[in-house]
VMD Tcl script that draws the C-alpha trace (Angstrom):
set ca {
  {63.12 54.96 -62.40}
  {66.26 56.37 -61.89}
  {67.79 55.70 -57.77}
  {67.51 58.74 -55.16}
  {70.10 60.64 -54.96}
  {71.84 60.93 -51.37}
  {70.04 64.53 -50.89}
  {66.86 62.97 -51.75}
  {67.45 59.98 -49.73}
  {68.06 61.56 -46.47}
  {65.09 64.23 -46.97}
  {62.46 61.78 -47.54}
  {63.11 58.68 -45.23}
  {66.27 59.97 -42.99}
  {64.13 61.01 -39.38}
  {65.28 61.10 -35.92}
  {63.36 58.00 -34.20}
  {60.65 58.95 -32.00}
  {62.04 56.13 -29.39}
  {65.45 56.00 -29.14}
  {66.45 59.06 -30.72}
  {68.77 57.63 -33.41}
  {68.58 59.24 -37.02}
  {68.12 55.82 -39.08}
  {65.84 54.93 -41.88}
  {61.98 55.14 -41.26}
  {60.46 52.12 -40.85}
  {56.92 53.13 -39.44}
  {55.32 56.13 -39.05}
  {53.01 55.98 -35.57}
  {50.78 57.75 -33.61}
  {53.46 58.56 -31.81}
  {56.31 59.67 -34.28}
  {58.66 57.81 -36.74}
  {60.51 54.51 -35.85}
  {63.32 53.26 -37.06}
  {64.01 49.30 -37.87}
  {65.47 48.40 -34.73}
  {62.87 50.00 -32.73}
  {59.52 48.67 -35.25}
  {61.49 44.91 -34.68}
  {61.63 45.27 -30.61}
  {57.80 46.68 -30.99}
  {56.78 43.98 -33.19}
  {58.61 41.34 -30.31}
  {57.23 43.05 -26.81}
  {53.91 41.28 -25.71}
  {52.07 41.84 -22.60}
  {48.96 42.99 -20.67}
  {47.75 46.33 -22.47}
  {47.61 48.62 -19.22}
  {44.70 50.74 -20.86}
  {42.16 47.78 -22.60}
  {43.67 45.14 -19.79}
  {44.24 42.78 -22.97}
  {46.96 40.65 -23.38}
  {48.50 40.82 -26.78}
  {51.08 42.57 -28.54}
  {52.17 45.69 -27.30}
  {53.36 47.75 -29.91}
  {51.98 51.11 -29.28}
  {53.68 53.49 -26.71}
  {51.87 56.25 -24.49}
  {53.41 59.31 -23.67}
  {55.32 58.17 -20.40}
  {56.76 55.39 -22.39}
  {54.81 52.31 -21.54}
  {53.86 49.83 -24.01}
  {50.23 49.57 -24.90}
  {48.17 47.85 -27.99}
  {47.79 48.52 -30.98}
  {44.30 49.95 -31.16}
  {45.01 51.71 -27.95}
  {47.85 53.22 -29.37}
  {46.04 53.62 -32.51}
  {47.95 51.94 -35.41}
  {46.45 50.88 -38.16}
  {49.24 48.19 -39.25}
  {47.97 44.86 -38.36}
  {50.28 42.39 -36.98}
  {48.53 39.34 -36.83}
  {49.42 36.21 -38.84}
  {47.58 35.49 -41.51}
  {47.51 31.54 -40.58}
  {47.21 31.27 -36.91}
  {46.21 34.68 -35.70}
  {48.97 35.16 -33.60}
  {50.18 38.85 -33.52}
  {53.75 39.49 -33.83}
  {56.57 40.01 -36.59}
  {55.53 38.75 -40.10}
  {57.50 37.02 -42.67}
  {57.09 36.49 -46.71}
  {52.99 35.41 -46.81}
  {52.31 38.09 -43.72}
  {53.62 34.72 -41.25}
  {54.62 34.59 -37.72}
  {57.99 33.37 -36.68}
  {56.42 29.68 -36.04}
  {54.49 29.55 -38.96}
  {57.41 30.45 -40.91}
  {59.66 28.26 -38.76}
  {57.09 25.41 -39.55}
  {56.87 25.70 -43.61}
  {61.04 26.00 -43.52}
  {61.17 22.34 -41.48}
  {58.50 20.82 -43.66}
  {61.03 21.62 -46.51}
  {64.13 20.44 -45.07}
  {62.82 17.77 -42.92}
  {61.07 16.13 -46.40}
  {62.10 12.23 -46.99}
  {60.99 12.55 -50.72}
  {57.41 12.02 -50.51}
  {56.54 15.27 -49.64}
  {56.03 14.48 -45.53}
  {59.06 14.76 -42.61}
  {60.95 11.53 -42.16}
  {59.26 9.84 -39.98}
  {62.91 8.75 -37.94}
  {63.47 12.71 -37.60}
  {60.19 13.28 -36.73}
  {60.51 13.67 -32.55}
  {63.03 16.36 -33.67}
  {61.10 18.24 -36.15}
  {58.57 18.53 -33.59}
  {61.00 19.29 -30.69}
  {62.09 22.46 -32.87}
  {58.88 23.62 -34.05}
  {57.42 23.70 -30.26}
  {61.00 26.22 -29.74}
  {60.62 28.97 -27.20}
  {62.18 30.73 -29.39}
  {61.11 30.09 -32.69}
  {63.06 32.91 -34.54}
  {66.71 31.52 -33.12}
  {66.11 27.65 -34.59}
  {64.67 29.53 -37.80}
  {68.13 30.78 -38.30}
  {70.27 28.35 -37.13}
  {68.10 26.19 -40.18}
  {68.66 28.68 -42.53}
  {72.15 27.87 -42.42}
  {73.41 26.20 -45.75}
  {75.28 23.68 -43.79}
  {72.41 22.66 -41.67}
  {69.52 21.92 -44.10}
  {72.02 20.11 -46.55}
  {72.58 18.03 -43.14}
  {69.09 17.53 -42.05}
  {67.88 17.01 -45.70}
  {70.46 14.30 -46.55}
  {69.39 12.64 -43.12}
  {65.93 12.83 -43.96}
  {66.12 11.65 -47.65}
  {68.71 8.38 -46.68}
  {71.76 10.19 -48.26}
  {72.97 10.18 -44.86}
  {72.87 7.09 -42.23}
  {70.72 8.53 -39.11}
  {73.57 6.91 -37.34}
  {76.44 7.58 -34.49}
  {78.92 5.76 -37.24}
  {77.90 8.27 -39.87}
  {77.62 11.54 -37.81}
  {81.33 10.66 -36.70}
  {83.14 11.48 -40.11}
  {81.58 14.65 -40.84}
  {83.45 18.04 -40.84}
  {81.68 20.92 -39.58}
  {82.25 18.88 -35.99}
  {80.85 21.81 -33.93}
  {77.39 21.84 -36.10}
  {77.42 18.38 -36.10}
  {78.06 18.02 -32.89}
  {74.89 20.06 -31.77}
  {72.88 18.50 -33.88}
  {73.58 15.14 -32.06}
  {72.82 16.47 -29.12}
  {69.18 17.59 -30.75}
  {68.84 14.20 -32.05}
  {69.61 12.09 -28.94}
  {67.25 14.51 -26.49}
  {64.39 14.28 -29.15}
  {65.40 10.27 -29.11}
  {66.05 10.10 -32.68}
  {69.26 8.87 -31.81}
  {70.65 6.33 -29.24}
  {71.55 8.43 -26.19}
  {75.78 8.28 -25.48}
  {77.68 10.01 -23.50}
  {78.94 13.49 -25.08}
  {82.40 13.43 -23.95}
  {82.70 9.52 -25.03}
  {81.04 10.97 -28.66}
  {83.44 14.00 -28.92}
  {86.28 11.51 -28.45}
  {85.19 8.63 -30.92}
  {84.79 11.53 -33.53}
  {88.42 13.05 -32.78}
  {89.92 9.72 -33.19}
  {88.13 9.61 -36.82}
  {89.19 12.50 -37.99}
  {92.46 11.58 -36.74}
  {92.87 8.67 -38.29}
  {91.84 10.11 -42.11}
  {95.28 12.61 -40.96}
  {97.31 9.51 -40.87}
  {96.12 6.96 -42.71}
  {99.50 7.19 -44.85}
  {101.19 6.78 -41.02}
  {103.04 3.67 -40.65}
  {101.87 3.93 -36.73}
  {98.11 4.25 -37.34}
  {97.80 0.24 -37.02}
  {99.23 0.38 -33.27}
  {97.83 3.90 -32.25}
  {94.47 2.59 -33.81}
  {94.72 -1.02 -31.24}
  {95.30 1.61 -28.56}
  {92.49 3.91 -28.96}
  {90.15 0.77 -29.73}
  {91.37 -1.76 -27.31}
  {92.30 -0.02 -24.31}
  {91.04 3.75 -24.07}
  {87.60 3.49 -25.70}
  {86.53 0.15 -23.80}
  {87.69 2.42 -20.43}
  {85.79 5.54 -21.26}
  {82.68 3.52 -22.36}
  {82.79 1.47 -18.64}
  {83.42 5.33 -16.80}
  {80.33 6.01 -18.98}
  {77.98 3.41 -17.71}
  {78.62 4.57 -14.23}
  {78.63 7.97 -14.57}
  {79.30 10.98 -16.88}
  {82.78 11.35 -18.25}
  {84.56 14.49 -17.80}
  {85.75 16.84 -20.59}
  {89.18 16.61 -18.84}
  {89.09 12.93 -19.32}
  {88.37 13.18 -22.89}
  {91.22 15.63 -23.13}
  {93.67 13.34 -22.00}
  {92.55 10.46 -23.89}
  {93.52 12.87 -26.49}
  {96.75 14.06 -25.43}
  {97.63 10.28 -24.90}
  {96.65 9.18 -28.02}
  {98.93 12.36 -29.84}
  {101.72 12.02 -27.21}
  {101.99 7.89 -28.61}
  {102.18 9.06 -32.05}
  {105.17 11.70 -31.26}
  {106.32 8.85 -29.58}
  {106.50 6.12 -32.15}
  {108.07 8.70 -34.88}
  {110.66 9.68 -32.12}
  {111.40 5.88 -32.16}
  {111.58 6.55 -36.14}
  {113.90 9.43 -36.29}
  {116.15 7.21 -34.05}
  {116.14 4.16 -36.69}
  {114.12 2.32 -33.43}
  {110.69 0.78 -33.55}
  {108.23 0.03 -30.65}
  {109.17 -3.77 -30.72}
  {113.03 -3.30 -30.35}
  {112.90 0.13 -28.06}
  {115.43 -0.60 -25.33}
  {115.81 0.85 -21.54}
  {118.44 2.78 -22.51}
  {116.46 5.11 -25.33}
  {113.03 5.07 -23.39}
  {115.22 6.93 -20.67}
  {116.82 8.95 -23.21}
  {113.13 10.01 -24.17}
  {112.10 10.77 -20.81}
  {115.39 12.93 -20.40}
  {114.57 15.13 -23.28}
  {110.80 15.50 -22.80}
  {108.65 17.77 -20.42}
  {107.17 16.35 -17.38}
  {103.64 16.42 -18.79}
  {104.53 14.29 -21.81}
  {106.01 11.52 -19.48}
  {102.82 11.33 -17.53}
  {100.43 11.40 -20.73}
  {102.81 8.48 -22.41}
  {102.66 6.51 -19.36}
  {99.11 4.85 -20.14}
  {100.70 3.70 -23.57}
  {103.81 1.89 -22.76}
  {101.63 0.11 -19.97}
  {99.31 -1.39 -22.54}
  {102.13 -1.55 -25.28}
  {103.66 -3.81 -22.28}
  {101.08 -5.84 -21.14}
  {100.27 -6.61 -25.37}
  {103.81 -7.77 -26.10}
  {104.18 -4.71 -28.57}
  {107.13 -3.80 -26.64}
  {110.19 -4.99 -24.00}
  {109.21 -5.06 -20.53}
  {111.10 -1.77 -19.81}
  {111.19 0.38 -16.19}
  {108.59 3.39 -16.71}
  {109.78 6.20 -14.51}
  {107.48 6.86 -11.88}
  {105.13 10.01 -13.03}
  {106.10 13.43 -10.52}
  {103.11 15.42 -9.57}
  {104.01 18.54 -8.88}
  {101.97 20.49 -5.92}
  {100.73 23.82 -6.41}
  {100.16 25.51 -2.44}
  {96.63 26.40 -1.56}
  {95.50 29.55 -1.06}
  {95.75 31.09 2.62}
  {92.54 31.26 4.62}
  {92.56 35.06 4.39}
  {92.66 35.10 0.45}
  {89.94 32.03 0.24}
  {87.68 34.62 2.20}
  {88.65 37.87 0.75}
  {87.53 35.18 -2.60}
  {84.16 34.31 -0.94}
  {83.31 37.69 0.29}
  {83.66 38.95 -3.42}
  {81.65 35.84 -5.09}
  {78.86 37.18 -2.86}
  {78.91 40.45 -2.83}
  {80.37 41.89 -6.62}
  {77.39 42.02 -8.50}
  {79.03 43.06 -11.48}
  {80.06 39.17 -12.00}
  {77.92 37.24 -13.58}
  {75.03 35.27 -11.69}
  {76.74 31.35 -12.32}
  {80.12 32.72 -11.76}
  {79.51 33.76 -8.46}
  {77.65 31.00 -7.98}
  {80.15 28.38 -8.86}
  {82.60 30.29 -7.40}
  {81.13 30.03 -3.61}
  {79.95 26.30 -4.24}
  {84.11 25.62 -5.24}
  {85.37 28.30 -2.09}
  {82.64 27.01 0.58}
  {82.37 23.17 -0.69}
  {85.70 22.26 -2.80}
  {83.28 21.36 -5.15}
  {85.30 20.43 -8.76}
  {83.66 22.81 -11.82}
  {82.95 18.94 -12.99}
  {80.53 18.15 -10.48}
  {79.37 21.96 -10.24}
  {77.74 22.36 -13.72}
  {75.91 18.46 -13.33}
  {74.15 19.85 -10.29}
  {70.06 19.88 -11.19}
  {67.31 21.92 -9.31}
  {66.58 19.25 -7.46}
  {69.77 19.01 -5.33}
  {68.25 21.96 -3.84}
  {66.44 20.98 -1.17}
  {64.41 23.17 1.37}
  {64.71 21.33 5.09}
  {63.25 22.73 8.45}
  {63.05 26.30 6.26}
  {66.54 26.16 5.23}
  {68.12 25.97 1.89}
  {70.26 22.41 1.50}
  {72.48 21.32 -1.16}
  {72.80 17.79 -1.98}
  {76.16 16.99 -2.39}
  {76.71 13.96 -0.91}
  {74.88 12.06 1.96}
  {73.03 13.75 4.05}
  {72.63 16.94 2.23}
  {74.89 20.23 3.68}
  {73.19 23.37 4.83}
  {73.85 26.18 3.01}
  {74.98 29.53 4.54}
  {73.22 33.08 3.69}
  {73.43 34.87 2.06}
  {74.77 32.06 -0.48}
  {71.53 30.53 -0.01}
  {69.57 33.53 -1.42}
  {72.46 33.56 -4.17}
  {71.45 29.63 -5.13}
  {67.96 30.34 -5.14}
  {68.05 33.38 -7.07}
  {70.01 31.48 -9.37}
  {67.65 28.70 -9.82}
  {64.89 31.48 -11.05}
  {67.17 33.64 -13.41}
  {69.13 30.31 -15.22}
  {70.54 31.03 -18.76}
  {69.87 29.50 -21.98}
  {66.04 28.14 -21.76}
  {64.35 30.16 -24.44}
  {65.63 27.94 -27.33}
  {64.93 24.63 -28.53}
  {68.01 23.39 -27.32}
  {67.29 23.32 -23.59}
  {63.20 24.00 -22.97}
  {62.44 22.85 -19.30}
  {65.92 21.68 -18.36}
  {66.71 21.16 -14.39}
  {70.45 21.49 -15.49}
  {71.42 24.56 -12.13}
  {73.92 25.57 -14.87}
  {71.80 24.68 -18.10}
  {74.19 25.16 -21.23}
  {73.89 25.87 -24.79}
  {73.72 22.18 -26.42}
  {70.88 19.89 -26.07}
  {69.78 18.24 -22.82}
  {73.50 19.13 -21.77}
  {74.76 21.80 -18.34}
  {77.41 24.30 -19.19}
  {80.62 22.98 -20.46}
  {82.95 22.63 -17.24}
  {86.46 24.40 -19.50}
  {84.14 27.81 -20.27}
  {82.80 27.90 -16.66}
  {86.59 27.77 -15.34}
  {87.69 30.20 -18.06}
  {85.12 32.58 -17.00}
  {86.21 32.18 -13.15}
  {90.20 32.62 -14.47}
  {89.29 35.69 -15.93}
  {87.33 36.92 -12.79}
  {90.06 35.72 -10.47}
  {88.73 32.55 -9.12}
  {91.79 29.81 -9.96}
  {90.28 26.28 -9.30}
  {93.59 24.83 -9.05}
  {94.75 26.81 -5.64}
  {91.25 27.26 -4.32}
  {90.08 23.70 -3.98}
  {92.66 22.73 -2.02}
  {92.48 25.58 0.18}
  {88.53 25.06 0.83}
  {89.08 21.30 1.21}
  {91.94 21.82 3.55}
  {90.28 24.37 6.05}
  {87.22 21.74 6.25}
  {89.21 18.42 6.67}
  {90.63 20.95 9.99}
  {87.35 21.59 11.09}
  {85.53 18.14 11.02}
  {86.72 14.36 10.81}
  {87.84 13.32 7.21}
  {84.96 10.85 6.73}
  {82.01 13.30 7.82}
  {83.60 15.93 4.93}
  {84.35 12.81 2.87}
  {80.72 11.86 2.89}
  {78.72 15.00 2.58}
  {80.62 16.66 -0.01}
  {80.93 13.71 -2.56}
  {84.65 13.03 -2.12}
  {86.58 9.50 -1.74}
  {87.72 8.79 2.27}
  {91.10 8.40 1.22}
  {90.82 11.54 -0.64}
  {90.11 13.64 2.89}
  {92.23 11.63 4.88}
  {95.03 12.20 2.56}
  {94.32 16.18 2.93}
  {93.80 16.18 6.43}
  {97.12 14.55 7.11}
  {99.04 16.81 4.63}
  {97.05 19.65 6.70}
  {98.28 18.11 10.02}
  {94.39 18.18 11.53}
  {93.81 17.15 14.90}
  {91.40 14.57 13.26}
  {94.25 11.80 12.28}
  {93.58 9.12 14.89}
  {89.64 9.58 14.17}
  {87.93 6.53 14.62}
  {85.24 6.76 11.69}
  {82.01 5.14 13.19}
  {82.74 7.04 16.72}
  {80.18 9.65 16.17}
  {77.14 7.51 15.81}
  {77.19 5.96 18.75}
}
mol new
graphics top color blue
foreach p $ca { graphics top sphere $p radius 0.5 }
foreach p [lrange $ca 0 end-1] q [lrange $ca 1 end] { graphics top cylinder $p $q radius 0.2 }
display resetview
């Protein structure tokens, strides 16, 4: 049969769509005029109480004032219901739902060779079949990359281990698929930062395993950063900026040792005179980040026992009280920012809270007292102001990111988009750069005005922060509070 031509084409299945008004391709033809794809798709996804039957079911139908009503209300002959479980919705190859479909695809992938799922991947295969959103994990499993993965885990081609997982490429897939296989507990739970840093240093090290350094930078990472980050681990969850400058120590040592190179030096003979010659002709930020490894290469007898210049850090000047509430006023009143960027914004302009400590805070740090809203920052908890406290609470009802498998009933305040995990501390600062929030001068300013207004301990204490931190502050501010004696205000 020979193909339409274009004429042909647009007379017999061009139409303007009865919904949205778009000229597109018929897809249905309804009681109530033709629909195109996009349209049949959002009809096919829209479920609800039928406001004429009082059924709740799939609402594909439309009445003449636009609201969404059944099928047989609306009557439409096309049935929508899945031919395995019943459920109506959109229907795949075999006229199956989205979960029925999603649950034949994992069988597949998830098979260990004897026709069953792999009983290790098991918790995960169920984790993603019970998805919110069944149609998102059905195409993030469609993707080539990810069922070679899973199938090569499931079948032993692959060790279902940390080890293993570390010296694939694809980091970002991998990565998230970690994070999948540590909530479901198919995997030993680690900290993420600690895992994105143990898998740098791996791929690193396949980059320079021709290096003649890659002995000594390898002792460094294995001896002296890792055994750090994993005892900041037990205690508490590392930062992504510390796992950035484990990096940036780890590449600033390598630039390092081939400077040493390029001046016929190595680490074992490098004398006062050329580690000073390296600080002259390096920026300020390299001299800090090399200062961790010529302590260790030090203390292990790699190297002399040289003077390390003492590290500058330079101070950026806060914000004046009149910007930090022109700031705040905005955060609570521009609703054209999105909902966690205003949030964060006030709890970092109100608080000083660091974007670190912002995005680990749960639904359960908020805390209703005496019928007020109270944040628990510290010890006791702090009252929160309106209208922030409406702001908080109306956050805590419209959080992001739940209808997937990746985060289904998290109390993450700031859930993210990776397993089990809250939103990644660098985006949530880029998106309050771009909106005009700059952590580095706001903090300050916000910690400074409240270190004025109350003793250094009492802020110290109910915000989170160290005493020496506040004090430190509150002298630099010149408060009235410097000869504060600490347990005063309990008796």
């Amino acid at each position: 049969m020979s193909p339409l031509s274009p004429e042909r084409y647009e007379r017999n299945h061009i139409r303007d769509c009865a919904r949205c008004g778009r000229r597109a391709a018929k897809a249905a033809n309804w009681s109530d005029g033709p629909i195109c794809r996009t349209c049949l798709h959002k009809a096919e996804n829209t479920h609800g109480t039928c406001p004429t039957c009082s059924t709740d079911r799939l609402l594909p139908g439309r009445r003449d004032n636009g609201e969404a009503i059944c099928r047989d209300c609306a009557g439409i002959t096309r049935s929508f219901s899945c031919s395995r479980c019943r459920h109506e919705g959109q229907l795949y190859t075999g006229r199956l739902c989205t979960r029925c479909t999603l649950t034949d695809l994992i069988h597949t992938v998830f098979d260990d060779g004897t026709g069953s799922i792999s009983p290790a991947l098991r918790p995960l295969a169920d984790r993603l079949i019970a998805s919110p959103n069944p149609k998102s994990t059905w195409m993030w499993l469609r993707r080539p990359y990810v069922r070679d993965l899973l199938s090569n885990l499931a079948d032993g081609t692959l060790s279902l281990t940390h080890d293993a997982l570390h010296q694939l490429p694809n980091w970002r897939t991998v990565a998230h698929l970690r994070d999948l296989l540590m909530a479901s507990g198919a995997l030993p739970l680690i900290d993420k930062q600690l895992l994105h840093h143990e898998t740098w240093l791996a791929h690193r090290y396949a980059e320079l395993a021709d290096d003649p350094h890659l002995r000594v930078l390898r002792a460094f990472a294995t001896w002296h950063q890792l055994p750090r980050m994993r005892a900041r681990a037990a205690t508490k969850p590392l930062t992504s900026g510390s796992r950035r400058a484990a990096g940036e120590q780890f590449k600033t040592a390598h630039s390092f040792l081939t400077w040493l190179d390029d001046s016929a030096h190595r680490l074992g003979s490098c004398t006062q005179s050329l580690l000073d010659a390296w600080h002259a002709t390096h920026s300020q930020h390299q001299h800090n980040t090399l200062r961790v490894f010529l302590r260790w290469a030090i203390s292990d007898s790699r190297m002399p026992k040289l003077r390390i210049p003492t590290p500058a850090t330079p101070k950026t000047p806060p914000l004046s009280q009149r910007r930090r509430l022109e700031l705040l006023r905005r955060a609570l009143s521009d609703e054209r920012l999105a909902l966690p960027s205003r949030a964060s914004a006030c709890l970092m302009l109100l608080f000083a809270q660091p974007i670190t400590r912002i995005v680990r805070l749960t639904l359960d740090d908020l805390i209703s007292l005496d019928g007020e809203l109270h944040v628990r920052l510290g010890d006791p908890p702090t009252s929160v102001p309106e209208p922030f406290a409406s702001l908080l609470l109306q956050l805590a009802d419209e959080r992001p990111h739940l209808n997937t498998a990746t985060n289904p009933g998290a109390r993450w305040l700031f859930p993210g988009r990776r397993a089990d995990q809250p939103a990644n501390p660098g985006t949530l600062r880029e998106h309050l750069r771009l909106a005009g929030f700059l952590t580095g001068t706001a903090r300050p300013a916000a910690l400074r005005q409240l270190v004025l207004q109350a003793p250094a301990p009492i802020i110290a204490r109910a915000l989170g922060f160290h005493d020496k931190t506040t004090t430190r502050v509150a002298a630099d501010a010149g408060g009235t509070w410097n000869r504060y004696a600490p347990n005063d205000h309990s008796q």
